[in-house]
MOPAC internal coordinates of N, CA, C and O (Angstrom, degrees):
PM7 1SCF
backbone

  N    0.0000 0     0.00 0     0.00 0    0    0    0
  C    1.4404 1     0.00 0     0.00 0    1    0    0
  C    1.5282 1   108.75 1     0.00 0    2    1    0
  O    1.2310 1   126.32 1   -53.13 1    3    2    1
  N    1.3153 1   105.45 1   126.87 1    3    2    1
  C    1.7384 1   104.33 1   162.04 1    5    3    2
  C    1.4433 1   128.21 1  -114.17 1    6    5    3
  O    1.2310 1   128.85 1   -46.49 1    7    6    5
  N    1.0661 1   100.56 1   133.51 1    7    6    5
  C    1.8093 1   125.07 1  -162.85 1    9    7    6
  C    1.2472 1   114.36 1   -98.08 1   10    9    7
  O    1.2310 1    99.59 1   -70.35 1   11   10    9
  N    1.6557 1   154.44 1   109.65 1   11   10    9
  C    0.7871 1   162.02 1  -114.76 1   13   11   10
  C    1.4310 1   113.03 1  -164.71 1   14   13   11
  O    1.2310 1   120.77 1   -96.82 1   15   14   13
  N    1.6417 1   116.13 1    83.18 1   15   14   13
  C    1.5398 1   103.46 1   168.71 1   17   15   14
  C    1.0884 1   123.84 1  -123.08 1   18   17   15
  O    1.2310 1   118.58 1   -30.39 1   19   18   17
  N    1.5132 1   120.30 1   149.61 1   19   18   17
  C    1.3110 1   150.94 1  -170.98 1   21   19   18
  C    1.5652 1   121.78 1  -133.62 1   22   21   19
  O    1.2310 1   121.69 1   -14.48 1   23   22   21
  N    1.2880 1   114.36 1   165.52 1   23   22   21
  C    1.0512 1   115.42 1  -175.67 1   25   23   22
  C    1.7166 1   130.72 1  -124.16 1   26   25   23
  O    1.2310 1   109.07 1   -78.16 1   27   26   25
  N    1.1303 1   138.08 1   101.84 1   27   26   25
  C    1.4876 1   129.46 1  -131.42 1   29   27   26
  C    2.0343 1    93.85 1  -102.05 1   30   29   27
  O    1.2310 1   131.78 1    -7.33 1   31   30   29
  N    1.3247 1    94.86 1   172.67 1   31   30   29
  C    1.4428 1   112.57 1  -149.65 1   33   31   30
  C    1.5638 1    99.53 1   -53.05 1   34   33   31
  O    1.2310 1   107.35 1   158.82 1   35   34   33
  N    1.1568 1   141.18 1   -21.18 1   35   34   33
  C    1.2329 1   145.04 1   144.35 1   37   35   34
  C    1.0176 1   144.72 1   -50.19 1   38   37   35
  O    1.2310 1   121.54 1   174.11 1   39   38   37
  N    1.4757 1   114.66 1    -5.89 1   39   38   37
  C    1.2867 1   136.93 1  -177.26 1   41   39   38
  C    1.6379 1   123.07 1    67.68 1   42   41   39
  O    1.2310 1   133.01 1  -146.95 1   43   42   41
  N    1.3996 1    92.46 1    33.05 1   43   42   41
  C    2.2347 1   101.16 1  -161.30 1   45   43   42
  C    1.6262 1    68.15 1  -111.52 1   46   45   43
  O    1.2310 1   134.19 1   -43.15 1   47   46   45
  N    1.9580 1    90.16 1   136.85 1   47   46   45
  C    1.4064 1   101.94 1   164.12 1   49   47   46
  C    1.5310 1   119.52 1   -81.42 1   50   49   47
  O    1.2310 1   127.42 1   -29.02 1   51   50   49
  N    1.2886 1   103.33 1   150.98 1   51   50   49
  C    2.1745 1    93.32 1  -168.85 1   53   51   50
  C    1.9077 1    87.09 1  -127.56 1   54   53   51
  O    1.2310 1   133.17 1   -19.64 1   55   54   53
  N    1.0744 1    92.15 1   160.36 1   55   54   53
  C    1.9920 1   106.66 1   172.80 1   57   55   54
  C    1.3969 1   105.38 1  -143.85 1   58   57   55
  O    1.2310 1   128.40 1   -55.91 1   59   58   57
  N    1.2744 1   101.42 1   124.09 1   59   58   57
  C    1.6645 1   104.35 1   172.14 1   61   59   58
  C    1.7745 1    98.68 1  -118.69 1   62   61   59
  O    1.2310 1   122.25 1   -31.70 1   63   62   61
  N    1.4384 1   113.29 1   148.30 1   63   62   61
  C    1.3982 1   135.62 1   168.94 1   65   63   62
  C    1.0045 1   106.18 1   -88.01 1   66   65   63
  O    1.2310 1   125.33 1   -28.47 1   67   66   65
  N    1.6280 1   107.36 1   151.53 1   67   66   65
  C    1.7617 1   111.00 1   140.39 1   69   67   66
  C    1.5210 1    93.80 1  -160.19 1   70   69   67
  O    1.2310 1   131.72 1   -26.58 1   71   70   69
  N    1.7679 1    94.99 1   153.42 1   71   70   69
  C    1.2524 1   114.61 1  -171.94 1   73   71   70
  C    1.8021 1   120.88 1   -51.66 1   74   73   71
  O    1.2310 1   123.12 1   145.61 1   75   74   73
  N    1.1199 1   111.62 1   -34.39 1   75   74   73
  C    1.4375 1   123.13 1  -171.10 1   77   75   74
  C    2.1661 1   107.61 1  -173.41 1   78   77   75
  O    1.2310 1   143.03 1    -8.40 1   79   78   77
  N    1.0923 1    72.87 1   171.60 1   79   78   77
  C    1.8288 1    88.09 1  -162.26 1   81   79   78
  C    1.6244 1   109.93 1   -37.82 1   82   81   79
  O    1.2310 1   128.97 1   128.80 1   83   82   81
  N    1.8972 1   100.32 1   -51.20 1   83   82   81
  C    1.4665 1    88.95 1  -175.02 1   85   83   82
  C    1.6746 1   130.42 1   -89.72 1   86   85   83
  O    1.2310 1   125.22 1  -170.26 1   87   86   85
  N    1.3000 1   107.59 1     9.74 1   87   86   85
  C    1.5693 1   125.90 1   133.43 1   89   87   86
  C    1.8180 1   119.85 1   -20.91 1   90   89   87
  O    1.2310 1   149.36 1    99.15 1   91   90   89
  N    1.7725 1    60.43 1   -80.85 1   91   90   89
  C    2.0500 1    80.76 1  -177.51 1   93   91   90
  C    1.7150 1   106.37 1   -69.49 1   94   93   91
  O    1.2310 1   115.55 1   142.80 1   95   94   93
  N    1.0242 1   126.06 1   -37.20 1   95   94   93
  C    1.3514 1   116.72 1   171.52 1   97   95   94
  C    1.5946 1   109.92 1   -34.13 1   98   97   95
  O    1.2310 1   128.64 1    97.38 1   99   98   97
  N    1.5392 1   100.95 1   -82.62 1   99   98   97
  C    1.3086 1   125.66 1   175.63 1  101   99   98
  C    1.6946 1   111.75 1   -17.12 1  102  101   99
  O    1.2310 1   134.09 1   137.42 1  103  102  101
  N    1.3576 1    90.35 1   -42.58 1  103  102  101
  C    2.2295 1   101.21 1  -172.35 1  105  103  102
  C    1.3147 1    94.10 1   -58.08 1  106  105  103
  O    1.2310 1   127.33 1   125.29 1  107  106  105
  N    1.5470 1   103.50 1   -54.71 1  107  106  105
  C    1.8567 1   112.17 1  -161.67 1  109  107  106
  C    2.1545 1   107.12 1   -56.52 1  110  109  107
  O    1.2310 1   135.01 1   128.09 1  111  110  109
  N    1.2129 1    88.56 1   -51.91 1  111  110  109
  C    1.7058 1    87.34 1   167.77 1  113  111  110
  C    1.3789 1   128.38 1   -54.07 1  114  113  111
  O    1.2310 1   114.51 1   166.79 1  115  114  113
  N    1.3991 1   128.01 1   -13.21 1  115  114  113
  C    1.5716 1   136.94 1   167.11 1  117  115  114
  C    0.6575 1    95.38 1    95.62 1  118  117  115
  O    1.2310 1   119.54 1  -104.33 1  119  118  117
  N    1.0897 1   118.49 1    75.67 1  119  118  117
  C    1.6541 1   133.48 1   141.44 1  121  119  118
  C    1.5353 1   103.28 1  -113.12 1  122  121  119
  O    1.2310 1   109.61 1  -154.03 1  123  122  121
  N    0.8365 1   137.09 1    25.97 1  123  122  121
  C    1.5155 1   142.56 1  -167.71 1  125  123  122
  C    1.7454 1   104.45 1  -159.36 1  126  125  123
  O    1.2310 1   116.88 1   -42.82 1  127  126  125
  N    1.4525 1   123.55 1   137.18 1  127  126  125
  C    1.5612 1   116.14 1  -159.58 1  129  127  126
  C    1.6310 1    79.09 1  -126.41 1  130  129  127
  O    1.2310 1   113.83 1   -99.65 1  131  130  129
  N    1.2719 1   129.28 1    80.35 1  131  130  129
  C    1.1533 1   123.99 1   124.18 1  133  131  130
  C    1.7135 1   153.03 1   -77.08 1  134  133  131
  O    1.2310 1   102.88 1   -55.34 1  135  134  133
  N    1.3493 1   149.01 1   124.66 1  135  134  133
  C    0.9910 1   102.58 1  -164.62 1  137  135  134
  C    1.7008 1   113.62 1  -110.26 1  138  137  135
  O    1.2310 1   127.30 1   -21.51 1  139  138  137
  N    1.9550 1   103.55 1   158.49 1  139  138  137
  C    1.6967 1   105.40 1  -147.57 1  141  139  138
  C    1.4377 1   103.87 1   -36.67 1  142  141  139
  O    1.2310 1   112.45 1   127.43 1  143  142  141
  N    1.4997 1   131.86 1   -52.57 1  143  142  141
  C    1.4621 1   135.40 1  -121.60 1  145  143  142
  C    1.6889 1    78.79 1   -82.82 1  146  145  143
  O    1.2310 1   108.20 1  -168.19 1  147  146  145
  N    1.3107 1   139.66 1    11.81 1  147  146  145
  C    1.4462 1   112.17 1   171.27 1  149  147  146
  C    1.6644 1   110.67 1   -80.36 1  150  149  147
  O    1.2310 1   125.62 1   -42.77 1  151  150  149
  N    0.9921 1   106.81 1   137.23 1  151  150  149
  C    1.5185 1   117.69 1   173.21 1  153  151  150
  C    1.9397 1   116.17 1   -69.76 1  154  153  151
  O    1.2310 1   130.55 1   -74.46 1  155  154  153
  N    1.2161 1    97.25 1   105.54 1  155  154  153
  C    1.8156 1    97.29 1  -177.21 1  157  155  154
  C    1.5606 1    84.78 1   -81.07 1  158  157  155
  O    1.2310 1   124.63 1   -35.01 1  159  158  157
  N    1.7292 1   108.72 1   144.99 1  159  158  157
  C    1.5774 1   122.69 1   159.46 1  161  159  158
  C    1.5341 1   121.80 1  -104.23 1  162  161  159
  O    1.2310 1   126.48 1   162.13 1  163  162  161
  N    1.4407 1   105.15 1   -17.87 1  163  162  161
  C    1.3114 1   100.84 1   145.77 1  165  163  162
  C    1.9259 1   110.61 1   168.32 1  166  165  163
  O    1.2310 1   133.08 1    -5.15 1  167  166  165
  N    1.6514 1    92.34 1   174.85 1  167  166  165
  C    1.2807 1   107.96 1  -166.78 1  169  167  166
  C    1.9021 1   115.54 1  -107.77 1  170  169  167
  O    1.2310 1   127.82 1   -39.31 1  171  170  169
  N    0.8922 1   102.54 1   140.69 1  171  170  169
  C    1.8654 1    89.66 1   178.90 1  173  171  170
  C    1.4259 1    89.07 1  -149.87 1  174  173  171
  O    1.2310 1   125.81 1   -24.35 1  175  174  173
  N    1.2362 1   106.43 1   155.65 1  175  174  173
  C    1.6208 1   139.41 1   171.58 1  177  175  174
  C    1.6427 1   108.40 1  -139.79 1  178  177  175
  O    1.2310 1   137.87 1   -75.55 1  179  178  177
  N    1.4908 1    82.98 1   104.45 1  179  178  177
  C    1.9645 1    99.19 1   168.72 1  181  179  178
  C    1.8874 1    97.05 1    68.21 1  182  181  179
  O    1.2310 1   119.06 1  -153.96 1  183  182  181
  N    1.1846 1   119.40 1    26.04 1  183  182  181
  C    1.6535 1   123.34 1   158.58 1  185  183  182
  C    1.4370 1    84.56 1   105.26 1  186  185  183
  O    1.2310 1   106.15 1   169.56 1  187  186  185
  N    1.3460 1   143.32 1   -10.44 1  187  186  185
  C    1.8451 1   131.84 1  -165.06 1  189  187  186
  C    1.7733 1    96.55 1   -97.56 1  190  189  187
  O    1.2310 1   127.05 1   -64.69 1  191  190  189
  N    1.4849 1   104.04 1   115.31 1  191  190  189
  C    1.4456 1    96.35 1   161.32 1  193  191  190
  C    1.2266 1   111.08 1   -64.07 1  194  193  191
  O    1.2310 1   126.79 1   -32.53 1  195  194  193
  N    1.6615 1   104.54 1   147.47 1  195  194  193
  C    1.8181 1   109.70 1   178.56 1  197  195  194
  C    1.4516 1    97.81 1   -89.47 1  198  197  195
  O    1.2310 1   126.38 1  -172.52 1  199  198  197
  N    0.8750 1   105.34 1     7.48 1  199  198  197
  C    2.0760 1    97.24 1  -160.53 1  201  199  198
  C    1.4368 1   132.41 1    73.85 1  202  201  199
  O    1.2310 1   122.52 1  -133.39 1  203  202  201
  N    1.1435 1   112.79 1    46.61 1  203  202  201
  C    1.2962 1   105.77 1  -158.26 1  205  203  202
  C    1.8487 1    88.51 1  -112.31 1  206  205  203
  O    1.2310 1   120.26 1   -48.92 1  207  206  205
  N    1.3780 1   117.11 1   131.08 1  207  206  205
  C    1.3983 1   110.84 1   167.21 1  209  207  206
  C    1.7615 1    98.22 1  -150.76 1  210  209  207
  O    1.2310 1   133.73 1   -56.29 1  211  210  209
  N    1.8909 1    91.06 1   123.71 1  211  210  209
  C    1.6908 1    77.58 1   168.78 1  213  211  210
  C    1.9998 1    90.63 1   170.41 1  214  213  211
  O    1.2310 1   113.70 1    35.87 1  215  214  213
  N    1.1739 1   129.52 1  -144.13 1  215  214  213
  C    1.3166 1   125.26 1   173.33 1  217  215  214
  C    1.4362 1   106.75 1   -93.77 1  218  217  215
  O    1.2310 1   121.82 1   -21.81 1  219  218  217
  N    1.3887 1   114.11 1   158.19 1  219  218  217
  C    1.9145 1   141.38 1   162.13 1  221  219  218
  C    1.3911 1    84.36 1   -36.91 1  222  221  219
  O    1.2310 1   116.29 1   105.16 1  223  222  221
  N    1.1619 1   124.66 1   -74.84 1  223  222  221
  C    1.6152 1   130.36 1  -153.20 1  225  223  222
  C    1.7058 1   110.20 1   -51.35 1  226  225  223
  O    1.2310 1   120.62 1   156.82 1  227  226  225
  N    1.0465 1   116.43 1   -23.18 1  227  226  225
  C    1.4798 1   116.98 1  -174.83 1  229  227  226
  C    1.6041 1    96.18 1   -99.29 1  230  229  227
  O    1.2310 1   105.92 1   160.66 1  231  230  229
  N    1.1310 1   143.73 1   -19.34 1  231  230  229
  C    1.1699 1   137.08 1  -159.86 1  233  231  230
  C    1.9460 1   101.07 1   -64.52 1  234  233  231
  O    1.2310 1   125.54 1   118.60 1  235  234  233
  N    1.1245 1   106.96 1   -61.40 1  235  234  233
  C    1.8159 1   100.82 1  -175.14 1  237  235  234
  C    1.4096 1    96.12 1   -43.57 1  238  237  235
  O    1.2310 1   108.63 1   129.68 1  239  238  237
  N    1.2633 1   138.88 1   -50.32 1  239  238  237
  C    1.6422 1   113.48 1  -171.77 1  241  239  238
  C    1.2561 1   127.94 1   -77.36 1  242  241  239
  O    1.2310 1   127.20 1   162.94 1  243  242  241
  N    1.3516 1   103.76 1   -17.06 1  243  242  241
  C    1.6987 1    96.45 1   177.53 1  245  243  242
  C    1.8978 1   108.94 1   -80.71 1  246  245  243
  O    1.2310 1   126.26 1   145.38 1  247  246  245
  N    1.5173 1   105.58 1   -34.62 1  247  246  245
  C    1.2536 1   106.74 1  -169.22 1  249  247  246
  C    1.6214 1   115.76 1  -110.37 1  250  249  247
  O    1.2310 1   126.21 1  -154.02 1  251  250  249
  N    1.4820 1   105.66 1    25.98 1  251  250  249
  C    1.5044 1   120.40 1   174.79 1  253  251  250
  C    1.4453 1   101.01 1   -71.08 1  254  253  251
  O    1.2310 1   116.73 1   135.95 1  255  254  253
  N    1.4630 1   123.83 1   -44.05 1  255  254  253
  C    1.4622 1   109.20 1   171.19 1  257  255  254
  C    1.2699 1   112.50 1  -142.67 1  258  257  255
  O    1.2310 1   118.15 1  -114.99 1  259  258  257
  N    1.3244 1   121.12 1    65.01 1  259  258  257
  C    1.3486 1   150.09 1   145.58 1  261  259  258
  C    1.2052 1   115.82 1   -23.48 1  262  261  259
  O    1.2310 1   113.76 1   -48.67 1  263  262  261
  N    1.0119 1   129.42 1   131.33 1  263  262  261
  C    2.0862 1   136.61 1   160.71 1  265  263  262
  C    1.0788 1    97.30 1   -85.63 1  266  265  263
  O    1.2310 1   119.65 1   -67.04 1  267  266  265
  N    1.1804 1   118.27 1   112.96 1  267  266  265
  C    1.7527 1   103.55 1   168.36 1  269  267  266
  C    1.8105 1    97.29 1  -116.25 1  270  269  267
  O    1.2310 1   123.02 1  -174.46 1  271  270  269
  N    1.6213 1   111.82 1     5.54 1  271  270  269
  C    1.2426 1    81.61 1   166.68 1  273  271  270
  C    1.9232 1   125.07 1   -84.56 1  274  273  271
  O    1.2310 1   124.56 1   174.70 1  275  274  273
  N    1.3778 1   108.86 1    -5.30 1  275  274  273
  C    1.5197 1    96.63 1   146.74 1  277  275  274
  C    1.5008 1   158.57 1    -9.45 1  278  277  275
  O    1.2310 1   142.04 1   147.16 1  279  278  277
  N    1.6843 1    74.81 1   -32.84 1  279  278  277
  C    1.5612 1    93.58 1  -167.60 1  281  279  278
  C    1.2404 1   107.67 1  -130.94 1  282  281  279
  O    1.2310 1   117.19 1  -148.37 1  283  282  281
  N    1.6606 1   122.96 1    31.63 1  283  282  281
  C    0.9524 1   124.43 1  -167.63 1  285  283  282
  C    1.8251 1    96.98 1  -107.15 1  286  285  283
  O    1.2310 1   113.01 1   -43.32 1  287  286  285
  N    1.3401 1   130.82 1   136.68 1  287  286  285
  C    1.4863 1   136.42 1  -170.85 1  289  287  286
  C    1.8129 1   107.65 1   -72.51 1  290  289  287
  O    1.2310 1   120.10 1   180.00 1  291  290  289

């Protein structure tokens, strides 16, 4: 499962799921109406942060072709 938090223009922290990678792929392609300038605080797959810290808007390029088997146990 990957867990995804950010923080929306209000400053309320939000978490969205998805079952597996191409879930979350799918989000990054717009299917999901976030907008970029929110600041994600972080990313985890299966409880392991990947390290990811930075805006929504950058997320499709860093994790357009992601290894996530890295992080597989």
């Amino acid at each position: 499962m990957i867990e995804l938090t950010y923080k929306d223009a209000y400053d309320v922290v939000r978490t969205q799921t998805f079952d597996d990678p191409n879930d979350f792929s799918r989000m990054l392609m717009g299917c999901l109406t976030v907008p970029d300038y929110y600041p994600v605080t972080s990313v985890t797959y299966k409880g392991k942060d990947v390290g990811y810290k930075g805006t929504f808007g950058d997320l499709f390029k860093t994790f357009n072709e992601f290894d996530w088997s890295q992080f597989e146990d």
